[in-house]
N, C-alpha and C positions, 0 to 999 in steps of 0.2 A: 756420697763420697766413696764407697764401696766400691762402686763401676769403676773408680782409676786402676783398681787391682786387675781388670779385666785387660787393661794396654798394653800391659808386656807381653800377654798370651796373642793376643793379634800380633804384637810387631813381631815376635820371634818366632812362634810357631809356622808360620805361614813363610815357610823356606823360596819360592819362587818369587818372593817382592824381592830379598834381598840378594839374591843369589847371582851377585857381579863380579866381575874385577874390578871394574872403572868404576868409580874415581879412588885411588890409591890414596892414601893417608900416610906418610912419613915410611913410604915401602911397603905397607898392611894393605893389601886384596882391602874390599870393599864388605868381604864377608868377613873377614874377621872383625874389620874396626866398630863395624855395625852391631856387632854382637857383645863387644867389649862396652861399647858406650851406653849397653841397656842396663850395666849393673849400676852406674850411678843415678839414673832415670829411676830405676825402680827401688833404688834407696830413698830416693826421693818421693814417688809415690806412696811407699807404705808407710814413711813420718808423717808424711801430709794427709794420708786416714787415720793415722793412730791419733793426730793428733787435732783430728776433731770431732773424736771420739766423745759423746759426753760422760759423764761420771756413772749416769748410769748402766749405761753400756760394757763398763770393764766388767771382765770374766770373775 
């Protein structure tokens, strides 16, 4: 479950995937909206390792 932590670092790191105007989202460049919608994604991935996390594994 670990490796989901490793997705954001692909998707946002790596500047020439995203790096468009088109397709615009409510006026937002393509770069900005794409960058915005990675905080809820990786809200979501780091509940989804915490929480299957077993007991023995907490710090």
């Amino acid at each position: 479950m670990w490796v989901l932590l490793l997705v954001p670092f692909v998707g946002l790191l790596w500047v020439p995937f995203y790096n468009f105007h088109e397709p615009a989202l409510f006026g937002f460049p393509f770069f900005y909206w794409y960058q915005l919608a990675w905080v809820p994604i990786c809200s979501l991935l780091i509940w989804l390792v915490y929480r299957s996390r077993t007991p023995d594994e907490t710090p």
